[in-house]
C-alpha positions, -999 to 999 in steps of 0.1 A, spaced: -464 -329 -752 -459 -312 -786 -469 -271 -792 -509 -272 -787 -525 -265 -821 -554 -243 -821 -581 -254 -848 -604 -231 -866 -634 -233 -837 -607 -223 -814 -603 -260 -801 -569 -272 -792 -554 -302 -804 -526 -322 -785 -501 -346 -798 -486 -365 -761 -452 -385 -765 -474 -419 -746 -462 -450 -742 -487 -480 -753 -511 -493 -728 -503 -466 -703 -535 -444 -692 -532 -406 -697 -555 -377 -683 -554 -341 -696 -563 -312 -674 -567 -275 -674 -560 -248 -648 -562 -214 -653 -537 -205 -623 -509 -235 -622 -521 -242 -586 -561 -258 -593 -562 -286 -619 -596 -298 -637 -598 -331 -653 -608 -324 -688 -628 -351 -707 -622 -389 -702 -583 -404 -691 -575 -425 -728 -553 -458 -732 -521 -448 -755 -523 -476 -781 -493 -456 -800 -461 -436 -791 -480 -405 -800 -517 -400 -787 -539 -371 -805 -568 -353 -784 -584 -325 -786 -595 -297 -766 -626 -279 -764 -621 -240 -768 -625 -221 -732 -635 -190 -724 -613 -181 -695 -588 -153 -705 -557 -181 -699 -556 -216 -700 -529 -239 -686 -529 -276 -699 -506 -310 -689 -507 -342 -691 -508 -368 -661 -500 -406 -666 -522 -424 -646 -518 -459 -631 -530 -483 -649 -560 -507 -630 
């Protein structure tokens, strides 16, 4: 994953290094110990998938990436 980019709302965008046809999930914490799945896991049709965030009101947010199998 490449630095976040934080848009003009305050929405982060991601740029993931993805390999095509693999399944990737994003998810938030706000304490490195819980993780929340945030939005829908994609399908990387590039090397490089771009997603974006919606901005959060918790004082810190912690993002990764998870590749998924695929079904």
């Amino acid at each position: 994953m490449d630095t976040p980019t934080v848009l003009t709302r305050g929405d982060i965008e991601l740029r993931i290094h993805t390999t095509p046809g693999r399944r990737y999930q994003i998810q938030t914490s706000q304490d490195l110990k819980t993780w929340t799945n945030t939005g829908t896991a994609v399908t990387a049709t590039g090397v490089t998938t771009v997603t974006r965030i919606p901005k959060s009101t918790a004082p810190r947010q912690f993002l990764r990436t998870r590749q998924l199998p695929n079904p």
